[in-house]
C-alpha positions in Angstrom: 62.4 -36.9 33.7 65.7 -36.4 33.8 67.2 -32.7 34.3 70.1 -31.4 32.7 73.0 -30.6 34.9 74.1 -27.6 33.5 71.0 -26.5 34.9 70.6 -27.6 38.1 74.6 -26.4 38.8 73.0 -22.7 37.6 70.6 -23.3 39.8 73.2 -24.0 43.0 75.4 -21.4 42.1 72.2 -18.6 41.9 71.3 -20.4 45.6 75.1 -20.1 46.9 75.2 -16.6 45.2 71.9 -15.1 47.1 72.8 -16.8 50.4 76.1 -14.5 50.7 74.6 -11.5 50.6 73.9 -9.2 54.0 70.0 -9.4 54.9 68.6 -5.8 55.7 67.8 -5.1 59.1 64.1 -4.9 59.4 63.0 -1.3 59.8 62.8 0.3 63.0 59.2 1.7 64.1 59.3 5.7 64.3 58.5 7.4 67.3 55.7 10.1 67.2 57.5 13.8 67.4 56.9 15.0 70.2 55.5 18.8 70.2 57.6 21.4 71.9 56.7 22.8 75.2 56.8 26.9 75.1 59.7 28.3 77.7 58.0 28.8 81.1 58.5 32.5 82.1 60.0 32.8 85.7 57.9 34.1 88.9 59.3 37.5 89.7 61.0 37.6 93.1 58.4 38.7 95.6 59.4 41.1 97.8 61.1 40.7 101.2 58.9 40.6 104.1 58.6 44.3 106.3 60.8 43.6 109.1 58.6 43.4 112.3 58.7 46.3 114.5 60.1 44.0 117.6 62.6 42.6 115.3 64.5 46.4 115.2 66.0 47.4 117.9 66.7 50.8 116.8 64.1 52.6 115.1 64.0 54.6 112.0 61.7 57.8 113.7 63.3 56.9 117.5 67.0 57.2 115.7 66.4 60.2 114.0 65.0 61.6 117.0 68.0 60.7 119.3 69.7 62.2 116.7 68.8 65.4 116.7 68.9 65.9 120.0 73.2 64.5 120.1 73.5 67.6 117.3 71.6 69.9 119.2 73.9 71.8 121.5 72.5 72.2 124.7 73.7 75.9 126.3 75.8 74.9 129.6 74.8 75.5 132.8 76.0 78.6 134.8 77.4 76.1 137.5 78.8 73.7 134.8 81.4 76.3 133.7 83.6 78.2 136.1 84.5 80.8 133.7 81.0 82.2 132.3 81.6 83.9 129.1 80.5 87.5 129.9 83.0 87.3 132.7 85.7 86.1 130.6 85.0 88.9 128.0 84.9 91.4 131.1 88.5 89.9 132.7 89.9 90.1 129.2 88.9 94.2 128.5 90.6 94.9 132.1 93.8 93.0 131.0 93.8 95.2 128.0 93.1 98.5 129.4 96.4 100.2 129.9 96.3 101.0 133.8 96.9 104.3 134.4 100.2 104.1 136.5 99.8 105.7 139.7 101.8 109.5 140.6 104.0 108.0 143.3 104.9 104.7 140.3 106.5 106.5 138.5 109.1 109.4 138.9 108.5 111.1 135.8 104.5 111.0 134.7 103.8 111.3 130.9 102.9 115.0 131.3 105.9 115.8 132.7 107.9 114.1 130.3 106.0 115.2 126.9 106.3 118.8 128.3 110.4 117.9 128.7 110.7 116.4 125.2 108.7 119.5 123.8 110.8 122.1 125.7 113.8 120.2 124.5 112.6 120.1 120.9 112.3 123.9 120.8 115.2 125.3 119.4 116.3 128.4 121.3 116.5 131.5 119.1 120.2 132.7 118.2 121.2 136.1 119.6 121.6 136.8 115.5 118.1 135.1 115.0 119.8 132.7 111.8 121.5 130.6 113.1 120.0 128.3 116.4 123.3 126.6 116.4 126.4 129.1 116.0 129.7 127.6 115.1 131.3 128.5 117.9 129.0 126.5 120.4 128.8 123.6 118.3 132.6 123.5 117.6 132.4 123.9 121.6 130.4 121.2 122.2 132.0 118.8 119.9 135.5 119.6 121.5 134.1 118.8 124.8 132.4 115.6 123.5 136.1 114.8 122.4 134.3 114.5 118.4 136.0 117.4 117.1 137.1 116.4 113.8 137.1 119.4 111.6 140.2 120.6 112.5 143.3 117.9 112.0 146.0 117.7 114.2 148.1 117.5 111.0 146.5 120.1 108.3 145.8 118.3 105.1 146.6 120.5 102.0 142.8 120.3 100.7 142.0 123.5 98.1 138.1 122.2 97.4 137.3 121.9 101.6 139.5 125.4 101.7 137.2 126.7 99.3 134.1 125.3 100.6 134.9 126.5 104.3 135.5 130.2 102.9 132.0 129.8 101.3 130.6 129.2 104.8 132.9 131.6 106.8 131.2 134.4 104.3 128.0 133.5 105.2 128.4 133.5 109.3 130.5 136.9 108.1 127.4 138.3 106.5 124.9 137.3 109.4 127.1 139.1 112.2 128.2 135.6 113.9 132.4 136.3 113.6 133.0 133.5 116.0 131.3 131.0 114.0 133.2 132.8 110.5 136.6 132.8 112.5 136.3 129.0 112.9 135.6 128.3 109.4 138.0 130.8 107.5 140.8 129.2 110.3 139.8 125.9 109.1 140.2 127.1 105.4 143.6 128.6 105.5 145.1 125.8 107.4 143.8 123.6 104.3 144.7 126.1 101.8 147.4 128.9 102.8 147.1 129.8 99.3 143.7 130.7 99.3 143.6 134.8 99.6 139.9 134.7 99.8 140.0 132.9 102.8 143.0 135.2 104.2 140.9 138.2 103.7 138.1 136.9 105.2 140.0 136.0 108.4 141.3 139.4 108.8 138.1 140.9 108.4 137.0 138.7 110.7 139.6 139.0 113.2 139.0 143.1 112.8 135.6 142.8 114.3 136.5 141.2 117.0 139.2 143.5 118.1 141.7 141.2 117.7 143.9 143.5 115.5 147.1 142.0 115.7 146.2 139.1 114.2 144.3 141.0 111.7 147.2 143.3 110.9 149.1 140.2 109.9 146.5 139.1 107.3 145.6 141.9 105.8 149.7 142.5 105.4 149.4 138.6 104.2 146.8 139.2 101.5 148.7 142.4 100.1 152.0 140.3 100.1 150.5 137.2 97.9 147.8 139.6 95.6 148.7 143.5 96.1 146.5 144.8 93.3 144.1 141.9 94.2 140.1 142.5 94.6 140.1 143.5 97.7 143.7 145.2 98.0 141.6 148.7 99.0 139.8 146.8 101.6 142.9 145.3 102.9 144.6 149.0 103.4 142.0 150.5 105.0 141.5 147.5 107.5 145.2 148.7 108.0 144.5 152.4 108.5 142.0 151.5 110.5 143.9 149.3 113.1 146.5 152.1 112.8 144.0 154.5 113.9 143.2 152.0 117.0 139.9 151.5 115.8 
């Protein structure tokens, strides 16, 4: 039987067709699936072992104890200090003690020397009972003491210390002490020899102590400057009187 040959080249070319394609890999066997193990919770840490009681060398109870007894203070010994306390305390007090000094220390004992300063304090009473200081003695005193600045060596024309030292001069007038007014109304007319007040009061002054020629002067002075002044009538009978030799 003869075959056609446009068949049997179909046939090749199918044949040559299937031979170029890939084979499939033959399929692999699956594994089983294996079933998850749970998550293994860990042991909790067991606890360190006690120490043994030979492996510390110190203690908790004998530390403690030792300790207390460090912090304890432990009162010294009598012999252990050389300066006890109660006679420390008992030198100290003696130090502090003012010590009486003895009569023959010292030259003037406080009695003595209080009863001074007391006697010295005390003023002693004015023969006129006003004034424990006249101005005569203290003028004195200051003249002595080379301090007596009241009266310049050059007179300064000064009207307001003229008037003020007639104000004063007055007063020693009124009290009786003329030494003490004689000072101050010289002061005042040597400031002021304008100041008839002043003149008038010096020649009274001057009058009482008998010094009558100077007195005659400064009456005849206070009549010259103001003859119908305040005290004019004064003035002329201070005259009459030193006329009379009284």
């Amino acid at each position: 039987m003869r075959i056609p040959a446009l068949l049997v080249a179909s046939v090749l070319l199918a044949i040559a067709a299937h031979a170029q394609q890939p084979v499939p890999d033959a399929p692999q066997p699956q594994q089983p699936a294996q079933k998850k193990q749970p998550a293994k919770t860990p042991d909790p840490p067991s606890p360190p072992p006690a120490p043994a009681k030979d492996d510390n060398a110190f203690p908790e109870d004998e530390s403690k104890a030792a300790a207390d007894a460090a912090n304890k203070q432990s009162p010294p010994a009598k012999d252990d200090n050389a300066f006890p306390e109660d006679q420390s305390k008992a030198a100290a007090d003696a130090a502090n003690q003012k010590k009486q000094p003895a009569g023959g220390d010292n030259a003037f004992p406080e009695a003595q020397s209080k009863a001074a300063a007391d006697a010295a304090q005390q003023q002693t009473p004015s023969t006129k009972g006003d004034n424990p200081f006249p101005e005569d003695q203290s003028r004195a005193a200051a003249k002595a003491a080379g301090n007596d600045v009241t009266t310049p060596a050059v007179p300064v024309h000064d009207p307001a210390r003229s008037r003020k030292d007639d104000e004063v001069g007055k007063f020693y007038l009124s009290k009786g002490d003329y030494k003490g007014a004689l000072l101050r109304y010289q002061d005042a007319t040597a400031t002021d020899p304008t100041n008839v007040d002043a003149i008038f009061g010096l020649a009274e002054t001057q009058h009482n102590l008998k010094q009558n020629a100077e007195a005659l002067k400064n009456y005849e002075l206070y009549l010259k400057i103001v003859p119908n002044g305040p005290k004019a009538k004064q003035a002329l009978k201070g005259l009459k009187e030193i006329a009379e030799g009284k």
